[in-house]
C-alpha positions in Angstrom: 0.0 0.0 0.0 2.8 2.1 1.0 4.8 1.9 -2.6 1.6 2.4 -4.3 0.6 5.7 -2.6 4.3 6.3 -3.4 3.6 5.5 -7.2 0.5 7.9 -6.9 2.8 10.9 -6.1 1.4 10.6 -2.3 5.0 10.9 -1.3 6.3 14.0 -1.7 8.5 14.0 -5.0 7.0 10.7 -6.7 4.4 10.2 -9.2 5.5 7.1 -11.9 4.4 3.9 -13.3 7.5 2.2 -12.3 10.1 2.7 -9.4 13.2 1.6 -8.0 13.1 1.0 -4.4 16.2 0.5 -2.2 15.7 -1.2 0.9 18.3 -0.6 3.8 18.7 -2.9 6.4 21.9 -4.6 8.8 23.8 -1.9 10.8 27.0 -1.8 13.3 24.8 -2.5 16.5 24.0 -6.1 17.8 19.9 -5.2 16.3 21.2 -5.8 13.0 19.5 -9.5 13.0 16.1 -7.6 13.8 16.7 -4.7 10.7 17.7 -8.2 8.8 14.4 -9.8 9.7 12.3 -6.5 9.1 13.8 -6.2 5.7 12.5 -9.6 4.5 9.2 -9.5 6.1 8.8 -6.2 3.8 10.4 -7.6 1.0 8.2 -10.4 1.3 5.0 -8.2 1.2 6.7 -5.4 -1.5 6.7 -7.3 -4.3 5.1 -5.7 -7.9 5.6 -5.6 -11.4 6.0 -2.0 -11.0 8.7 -1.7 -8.7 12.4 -2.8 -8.9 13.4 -3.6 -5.1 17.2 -3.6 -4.5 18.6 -4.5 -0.8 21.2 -3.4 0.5 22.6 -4.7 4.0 25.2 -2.4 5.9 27.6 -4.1 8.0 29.2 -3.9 11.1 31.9 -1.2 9.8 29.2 0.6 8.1 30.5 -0.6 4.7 27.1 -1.7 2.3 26.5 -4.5 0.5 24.5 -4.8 -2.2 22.5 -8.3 -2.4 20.3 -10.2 -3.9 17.7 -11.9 -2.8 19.0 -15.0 -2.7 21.6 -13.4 -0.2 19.3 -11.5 1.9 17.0 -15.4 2.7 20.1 -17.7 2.9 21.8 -16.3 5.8 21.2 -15.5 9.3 22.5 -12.6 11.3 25.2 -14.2 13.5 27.5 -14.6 9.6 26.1 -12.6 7.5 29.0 -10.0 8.1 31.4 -13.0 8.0 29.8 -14.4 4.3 29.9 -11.3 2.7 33.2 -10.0 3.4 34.9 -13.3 2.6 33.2 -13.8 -0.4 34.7 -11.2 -2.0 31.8 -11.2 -5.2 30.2 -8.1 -4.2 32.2 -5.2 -3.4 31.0 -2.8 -0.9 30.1 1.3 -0.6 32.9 2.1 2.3 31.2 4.8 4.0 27.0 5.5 3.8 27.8 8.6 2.3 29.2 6.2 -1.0 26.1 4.7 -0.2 24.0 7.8 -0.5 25.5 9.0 -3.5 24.9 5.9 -5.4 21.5 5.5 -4.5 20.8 8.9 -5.5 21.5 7.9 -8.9 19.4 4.7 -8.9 16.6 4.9 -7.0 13.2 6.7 -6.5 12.4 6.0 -2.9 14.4 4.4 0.5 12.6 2.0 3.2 15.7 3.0 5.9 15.0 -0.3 7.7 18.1 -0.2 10.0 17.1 -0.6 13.9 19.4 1.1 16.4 22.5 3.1 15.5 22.4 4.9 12.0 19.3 3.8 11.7 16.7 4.8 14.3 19.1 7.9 15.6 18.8 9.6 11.9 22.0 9.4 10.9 20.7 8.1 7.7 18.2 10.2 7.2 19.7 13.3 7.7 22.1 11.6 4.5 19.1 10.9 2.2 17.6 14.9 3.6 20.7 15.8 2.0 20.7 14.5 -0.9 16.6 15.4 -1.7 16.2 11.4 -1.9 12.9 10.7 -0.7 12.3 7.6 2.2 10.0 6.2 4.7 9.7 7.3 7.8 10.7 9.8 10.2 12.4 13.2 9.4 16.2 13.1 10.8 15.6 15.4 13.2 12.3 13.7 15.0 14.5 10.9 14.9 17.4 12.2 16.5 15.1 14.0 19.4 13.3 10.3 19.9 16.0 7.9 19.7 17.2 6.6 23.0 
């Protein structure tokens, strides 16, 4: 429902018939195996032919991966940090401002679905502000005054 309001220009800056959604999840704090689980349960309920979904899954250095979805279902939190740096196949945005500046060549919308430290304390968000890169959720500074 949330893509499609999206797609209906109900979020501010959008209004297509097809969009590239990025969906953030992982993070340097121990709740990365909930941000892990929260990104699957929505890309299990995001799915359309109008949207393009690409995951990316930040690690305990803050450097991003880029996966697919077999990636994102075929690991669980304890190594997914240990998997992707030893694989080597997919090489990662160093900082989350790399990050940011390749999403805002890519995408059309960002589900920020990190729990905890660059996540929930708007770290992230005040990146996308930045960058005019539209996302779910809470503005950088709400987040910043709620996060505990």
């Amino acid at each position: 429902e949330l893509l499609m309001n999206a797609m209906s220009g109900g979020v501010e800056g959008t209004k297509l018939d097809h969009m590239v959604v990025a969906v953030i999840c992982g993070g340097p704090t121990r709740e990365r195996g909930i941000s892990l689980n929260s990104a699957r349960s929505l890309l299990d309920h995001i799915k359309s032919d109008k949207a393009d979904v690409l995951t990316y899954y930040m690690d305990t250095n803050t450097r991003t991966y880029q996966l697919s979805n077999a990636q994102l279902y075929s690991n669980t939190p304890s190594d997914f940090d240990f998997k992707l740096a030893k694989d080597g196949k997919v090489e990662p945005f160093e900082t989350p401002e790399a990050l940011v500046d390749h999403l805002k060549t890519c995408v059309d919308i960002v589900f920020p679905m990190i729990h905890g430290e660059w996540g929930e304390d708007g770290r992230l968000q005040e990146l996308l502000e930045q960058e005019e890169i539209p996302f779910v959720g809470s503005s950088a500074a709400t987040c910043k005054k709620a996060f505990d």
